[in-house]
C-alpha positions as MATLAB code, in Angstrom:
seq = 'XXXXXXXXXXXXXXXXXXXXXXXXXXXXXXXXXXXXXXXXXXXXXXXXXXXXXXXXXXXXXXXXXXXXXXXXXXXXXXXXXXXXXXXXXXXXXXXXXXXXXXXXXXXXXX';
ca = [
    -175.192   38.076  -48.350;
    -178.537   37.335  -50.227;
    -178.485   33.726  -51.375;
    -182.356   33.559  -51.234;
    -182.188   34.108  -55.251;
    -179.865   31.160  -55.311;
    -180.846   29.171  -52.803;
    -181.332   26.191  -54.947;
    -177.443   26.348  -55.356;
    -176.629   24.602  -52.246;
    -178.921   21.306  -52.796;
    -177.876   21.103  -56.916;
    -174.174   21.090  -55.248;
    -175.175   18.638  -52.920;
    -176.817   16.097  -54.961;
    -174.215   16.591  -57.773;
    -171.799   15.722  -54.960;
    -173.701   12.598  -53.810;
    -173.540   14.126  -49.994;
    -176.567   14.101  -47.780;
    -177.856   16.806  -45.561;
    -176.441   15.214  -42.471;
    -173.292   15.019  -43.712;
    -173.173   18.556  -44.903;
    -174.659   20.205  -41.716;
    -171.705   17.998  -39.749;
    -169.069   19.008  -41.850;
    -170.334   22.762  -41.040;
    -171.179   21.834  -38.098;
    -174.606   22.801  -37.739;
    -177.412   21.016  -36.999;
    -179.653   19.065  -40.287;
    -182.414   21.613  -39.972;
    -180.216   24.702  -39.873;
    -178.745   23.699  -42.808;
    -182.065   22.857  -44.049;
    -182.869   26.545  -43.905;
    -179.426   27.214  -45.882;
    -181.164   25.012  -48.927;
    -184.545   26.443  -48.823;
    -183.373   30.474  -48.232;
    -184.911   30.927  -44.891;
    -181.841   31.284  -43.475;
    -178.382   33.189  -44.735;
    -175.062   31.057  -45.063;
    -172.353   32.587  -42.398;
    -169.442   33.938  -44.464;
    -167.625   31.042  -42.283;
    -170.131   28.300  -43.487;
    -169.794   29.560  -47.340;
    -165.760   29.451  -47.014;
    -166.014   25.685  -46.076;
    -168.878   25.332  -48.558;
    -166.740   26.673  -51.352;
    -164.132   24.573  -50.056;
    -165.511   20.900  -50.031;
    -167.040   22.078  -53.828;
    -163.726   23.220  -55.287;
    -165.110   26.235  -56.138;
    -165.015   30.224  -55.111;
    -167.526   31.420  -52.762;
    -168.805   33.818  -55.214;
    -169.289   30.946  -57.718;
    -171.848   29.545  -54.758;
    -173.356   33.063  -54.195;
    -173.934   33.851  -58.327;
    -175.475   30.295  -58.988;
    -172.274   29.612  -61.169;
    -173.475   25.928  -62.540;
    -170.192   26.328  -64.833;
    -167.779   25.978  -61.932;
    -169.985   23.470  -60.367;
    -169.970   21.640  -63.258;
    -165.947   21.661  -63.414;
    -165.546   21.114  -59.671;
    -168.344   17.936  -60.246;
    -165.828   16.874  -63.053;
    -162.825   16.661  -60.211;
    -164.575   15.097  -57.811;
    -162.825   12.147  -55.824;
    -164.880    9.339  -55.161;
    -164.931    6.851  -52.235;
    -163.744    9.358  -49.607;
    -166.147    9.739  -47.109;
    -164.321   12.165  -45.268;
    -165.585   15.352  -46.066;
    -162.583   17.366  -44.558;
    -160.198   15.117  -47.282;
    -162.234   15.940  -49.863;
    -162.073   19.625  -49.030;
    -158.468   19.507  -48.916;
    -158.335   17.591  -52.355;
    -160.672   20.182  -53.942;
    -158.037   23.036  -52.988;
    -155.493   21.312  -54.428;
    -156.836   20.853  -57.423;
    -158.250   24.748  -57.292;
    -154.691   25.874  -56.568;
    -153.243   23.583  -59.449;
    -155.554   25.443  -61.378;
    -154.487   28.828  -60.951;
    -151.417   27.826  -60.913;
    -151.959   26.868  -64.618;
    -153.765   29.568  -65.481;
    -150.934   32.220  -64.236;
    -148.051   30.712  -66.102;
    -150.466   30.362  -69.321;
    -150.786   34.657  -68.673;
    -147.074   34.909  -68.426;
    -145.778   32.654  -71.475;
];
């Protein structure tokens, strides 16, 4: 998967998100300097590490690999402040992505 075009995708998310690069790299457990190279495109994101990326942003993985700012914007918008658990706030940002399709399917059927 070829994030280098993007690879400004993963520190806008990030800094939207208020995290730091420690905090990331533990929650993905990885080191700060791998995920260093995840930020700058030197190195490619493991389809593992994008699934929990996706996951603590609320948004699809392809969102992360396209450079989708309009999900990222959205997901920003349902953030959840003063957790500093990042594994909560993964598991409140699927909620909220499930509650959304959710809504969206019964919208398509009424």
């Amino acid at each position: 998967m070829a994030m280098n075009d993007n690879k400004s995708i993963l520190r806008v998310l990030r800094e939207k998100f208020k995290y730091t690069q420690e905090e990331v790299s533990k929650y993905l457990g990885i080191s700060q300097p791998a995920y260093l190279k995840y930020e700058t495109g030197e190195t490619e994101v493991s389809m593992e590490g994008l699934e929990k990326l996706a996951r603590l942003y609320g948004i699809d993985e392809y969102d992360i690999l396209e450079g989708n700012m309009e999900q990222v914007n959205f997901a920003y918008a349902f953030r959840r402040d003063g957790v500093a658990n990042l594994e909560e706030v993964s598991h409140f940002q699927q909620i909220v992505k499930n509650y959304i399709m959710m809504s969206n399917e019964l919208e398509k059927i009424r």
